[in-house]
N, C-alpha and C positions, 0 to 999 in steps of 0.2 A: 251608447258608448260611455263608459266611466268613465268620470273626472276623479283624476290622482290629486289635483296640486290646483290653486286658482290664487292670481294677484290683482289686487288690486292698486288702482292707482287716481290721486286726484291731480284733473289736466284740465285744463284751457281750452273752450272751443276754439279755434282757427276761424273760426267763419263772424259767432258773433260776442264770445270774450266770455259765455258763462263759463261757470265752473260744474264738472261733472265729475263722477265716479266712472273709471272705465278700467274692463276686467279682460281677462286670459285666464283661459282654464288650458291643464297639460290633461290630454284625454289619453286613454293607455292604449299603447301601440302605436299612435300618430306624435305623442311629445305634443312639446311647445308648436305654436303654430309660426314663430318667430322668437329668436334671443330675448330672455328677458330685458336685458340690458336696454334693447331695442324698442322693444313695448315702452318704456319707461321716458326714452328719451322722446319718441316718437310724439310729434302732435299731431290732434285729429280732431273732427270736429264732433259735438255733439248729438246724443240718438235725435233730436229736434230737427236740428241741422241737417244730419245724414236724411233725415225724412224728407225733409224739403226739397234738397236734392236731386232723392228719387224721383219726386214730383217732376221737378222739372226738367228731367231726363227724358220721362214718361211724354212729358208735354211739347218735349223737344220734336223725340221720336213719331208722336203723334202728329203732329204738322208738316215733318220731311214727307209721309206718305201720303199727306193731303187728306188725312181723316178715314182713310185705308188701312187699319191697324189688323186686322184677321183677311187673311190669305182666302178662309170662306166667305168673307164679306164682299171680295171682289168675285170671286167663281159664279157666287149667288148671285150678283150686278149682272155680270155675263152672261150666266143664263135667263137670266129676264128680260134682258136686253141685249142680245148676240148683235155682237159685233157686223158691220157689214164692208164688202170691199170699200177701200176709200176713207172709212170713218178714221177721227181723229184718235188719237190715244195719247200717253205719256210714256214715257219709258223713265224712270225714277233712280239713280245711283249715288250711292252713298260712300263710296271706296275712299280711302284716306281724310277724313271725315270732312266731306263736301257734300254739298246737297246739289247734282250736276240732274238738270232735265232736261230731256228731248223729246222733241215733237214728232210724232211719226203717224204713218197711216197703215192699217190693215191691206194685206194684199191679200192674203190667203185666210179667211175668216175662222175655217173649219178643217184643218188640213189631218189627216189621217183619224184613225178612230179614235183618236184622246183629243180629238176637237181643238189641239193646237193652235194659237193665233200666230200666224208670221205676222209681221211687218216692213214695211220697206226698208227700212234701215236698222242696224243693229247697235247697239252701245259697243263699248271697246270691252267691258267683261261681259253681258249676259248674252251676246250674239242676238239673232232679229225672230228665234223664235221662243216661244213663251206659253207655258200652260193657260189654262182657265182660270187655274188662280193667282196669276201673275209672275210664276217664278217661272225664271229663265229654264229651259228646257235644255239647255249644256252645262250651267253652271246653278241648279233652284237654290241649293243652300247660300248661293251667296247674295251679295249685298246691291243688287240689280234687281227693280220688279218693273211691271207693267199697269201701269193704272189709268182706270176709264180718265175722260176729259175730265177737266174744272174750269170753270167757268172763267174765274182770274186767271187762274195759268193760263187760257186761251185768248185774254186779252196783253198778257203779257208778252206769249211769243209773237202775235201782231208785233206788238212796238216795239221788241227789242231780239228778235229773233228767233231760230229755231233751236236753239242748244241755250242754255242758262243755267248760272252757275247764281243760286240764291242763300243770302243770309241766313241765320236761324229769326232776327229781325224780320224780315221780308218775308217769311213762312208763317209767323203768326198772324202778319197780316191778310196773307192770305186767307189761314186759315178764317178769320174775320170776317173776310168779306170786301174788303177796304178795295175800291177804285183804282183804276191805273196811274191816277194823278199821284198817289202813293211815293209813288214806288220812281228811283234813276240807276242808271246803271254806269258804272266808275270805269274807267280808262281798261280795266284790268278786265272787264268782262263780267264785273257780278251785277247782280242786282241788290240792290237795300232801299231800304225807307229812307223816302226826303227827309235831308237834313233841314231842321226849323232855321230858317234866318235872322241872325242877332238883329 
């Protein structure tokens, strides 16, 4: 696409106070991507910044699935290890940005010819049943999957139940490794990393 027009402006990270160069090009047929005026007033943080970010977005997201990042990385689990009646599983929801898990068991391991896994109980968006690669079978594009055990999470609903509602704090540590000593869970139902004692 041709660039007609390009501003430049020097601004202030918001995150860590350098000083950068940051541009708008008017590309033809789409315009401004926003009011100049607005570009100009506007703070933002720098391309370093914005990097880091991404990072830990990425790092975020990676720890809410439990190290479950490709939908074929769970299928391929599955079919290595199929599922059997009884066995334990997760159900994973992320709706209104909460990281909500539930404990659930396989009832129907293999159900019709797309090997579908039911389970005994369903979340409130992705209903109880769920492909091979963990997406809900009524709702896959959305923000509901199905993920084999982990080791901590199944120490975790021991001691603090079958439904949990965890930190992004509390997710790295899982991701980690870290013990159940870890880890309390507050009046309100979440879990997080023990607070250190002054």
């Amino acid at each position: 696409m041709e660039v007609l027009e390009t501003i430049t402006r020097e601004k202030e990270c918001i995150r860590c106070g350098a000083t950068f160069t940051a541009t708008m090009e008017k590309l033809a047929l789409l315009g401004w991507p926003e009011r100049p005026s607005e570009f100009k007033r506007r703070k933002e943080h720098c391309p370093d910044c914005k990097q880091k970010l991404r990072d830990e977005m990425a790092e975020k997201s990676k720890n809410a699935v439990l190290g479950w990042t490709d939908f074929d990385a769970v299928k391929e689990h599955f079919k290595e290890n199929p599922p059997q009646k009884g066995d334990p599983l997760i159900i994973a929801s992320f709706q209104y940005h909460t990281n909500e898990y539930l404990r659930v068991y396989v009832e129907v391991p293999e159900h019709t010819r797309q090997k579908r896994i039911i389970v005994n109980r369903g979340s409130t968006y992705g209903g109880s049943s769920f492909y091979r690669s963990g997406q809900s079978t009524y709702h896959p594009k959305g923000q509901t999957r199905l993920l084999p055990d982990h080791p901590v999470m199944s120490e975790l609903f021991k001691a603090f139940g079958g439904r949990l509602s965890l930190t992004d704090d509390a997710l790295a540590a899982v991701s980690r490794g870290e013990g159940i000593e870890s880890f309390e869970k507050d009046r309100l139902g979440v879990v997080s990393l023990k607070k250190p004692k002054p």
